[in-house]
C-alpha positions as CSV (number, residue, x, y, z in Angstrom):
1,X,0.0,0.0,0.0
2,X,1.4,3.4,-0.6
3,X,2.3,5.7,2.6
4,X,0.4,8.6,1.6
5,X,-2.7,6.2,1.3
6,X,-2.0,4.7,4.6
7,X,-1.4,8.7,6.1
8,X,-4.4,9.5,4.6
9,X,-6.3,6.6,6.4
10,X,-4.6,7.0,9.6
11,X,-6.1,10.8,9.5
12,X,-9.3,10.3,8.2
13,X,-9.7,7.6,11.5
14,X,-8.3,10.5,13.3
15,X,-11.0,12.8,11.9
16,X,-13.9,10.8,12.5
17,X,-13.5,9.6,16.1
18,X,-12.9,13.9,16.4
19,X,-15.8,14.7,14.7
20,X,-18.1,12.5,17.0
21,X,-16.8,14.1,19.7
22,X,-17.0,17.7,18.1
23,X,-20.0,17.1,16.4
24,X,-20.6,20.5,14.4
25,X,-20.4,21.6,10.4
26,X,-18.5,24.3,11.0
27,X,-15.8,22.1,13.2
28,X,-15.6,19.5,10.8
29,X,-15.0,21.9,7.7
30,X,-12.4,23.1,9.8
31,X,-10.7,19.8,10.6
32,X,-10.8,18.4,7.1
33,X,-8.6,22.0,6.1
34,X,-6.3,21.3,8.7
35,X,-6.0,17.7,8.1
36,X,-5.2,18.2,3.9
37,X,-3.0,21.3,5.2
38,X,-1.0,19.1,7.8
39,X,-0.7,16.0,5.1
40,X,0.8,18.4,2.5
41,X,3.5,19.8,4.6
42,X,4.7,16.5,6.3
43,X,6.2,14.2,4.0
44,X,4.5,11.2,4.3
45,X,7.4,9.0,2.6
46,X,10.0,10.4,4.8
47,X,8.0,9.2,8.1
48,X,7.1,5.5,6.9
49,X,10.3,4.7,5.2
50,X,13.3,3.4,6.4
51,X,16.5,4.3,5.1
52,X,18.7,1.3,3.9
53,X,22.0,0.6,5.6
54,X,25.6,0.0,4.1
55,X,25.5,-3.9,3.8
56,X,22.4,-3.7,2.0
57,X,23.5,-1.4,-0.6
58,X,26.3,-3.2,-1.1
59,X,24.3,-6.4,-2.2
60,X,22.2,-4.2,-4.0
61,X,25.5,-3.0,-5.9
62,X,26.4,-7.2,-6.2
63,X,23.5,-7.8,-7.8
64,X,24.4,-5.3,-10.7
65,X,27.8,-5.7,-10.4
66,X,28.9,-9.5,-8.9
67,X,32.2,-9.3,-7.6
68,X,33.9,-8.0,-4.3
69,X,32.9,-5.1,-3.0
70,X,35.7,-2.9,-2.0
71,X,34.0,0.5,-0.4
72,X,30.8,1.6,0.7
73,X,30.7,5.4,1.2
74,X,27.5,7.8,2.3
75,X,28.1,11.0,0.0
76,X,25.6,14.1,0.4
77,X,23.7,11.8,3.4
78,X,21.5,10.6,0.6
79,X,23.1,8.3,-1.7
80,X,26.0,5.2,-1.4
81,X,28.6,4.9,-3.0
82,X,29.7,1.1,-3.4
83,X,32.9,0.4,-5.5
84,X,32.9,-3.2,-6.6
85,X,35.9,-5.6,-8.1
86,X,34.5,-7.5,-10.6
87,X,36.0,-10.9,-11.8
88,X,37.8,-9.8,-14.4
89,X,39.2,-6.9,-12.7
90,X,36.8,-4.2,-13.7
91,X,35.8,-1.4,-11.2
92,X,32.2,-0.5,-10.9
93,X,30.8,2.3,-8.9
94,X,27.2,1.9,-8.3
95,X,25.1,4.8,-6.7
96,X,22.4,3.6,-4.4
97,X,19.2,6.1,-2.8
98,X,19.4,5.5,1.0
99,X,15.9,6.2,1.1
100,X,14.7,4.1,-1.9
101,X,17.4,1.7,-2.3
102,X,17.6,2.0,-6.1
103,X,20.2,2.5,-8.2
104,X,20.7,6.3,-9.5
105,X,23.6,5.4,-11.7
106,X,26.1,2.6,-12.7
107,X,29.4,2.5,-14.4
């Protein structure tokens, strides 16, 4: 299921157990606004997701790459870095999204 859907469940529960209680037009016009308001400025994707650590971007790199992976670096604290030896000597560097886990570029 996507996040934003599962935000926009989450606070439409929220919203109805408020309303009950709060049990006016006016009131519920007034929640709804601030309920679209509040899901536009926090970024649902950044509060579900978790961020991928350095072993598994390195076997994300291996699975483009196989070989031996020689570095793993966090650049910009948003993407890895992973340098990998490949059998016959070639070095890859594969770019991997901390937050996404897929691969931004590959040489």
């Amino acid at each position: 299921m996507q996040p934003l859907l599962i935000y926009l469940i989450v606070w439409s529960l929220y919203a109805t157990a408020f309303t009950r209680i709060w049990d006016t037009g006016m009131n519920r016009i007034f929640l709804v606004v601030i309920l679209i308001v509040g899901g536009f400025s926090a970024s649902p994707q950044k509060l579900l997701a978790e961020e991928i650590s350095k072993q598994q971007a390195a076997k994300i790199a291996q699975s483009r790459y196989p070989g031996r992976v020689i570095n793993v670096k966090l650049v910009n604290n948003s993407v890895y870095q992973v340098k990998v030896l490949d059998e016959k000597g070639g070095m890859h560097i594969v770019i991997v999204n901390k937050q996404s886990g897929n691969v931004e570029s590959a040489n």
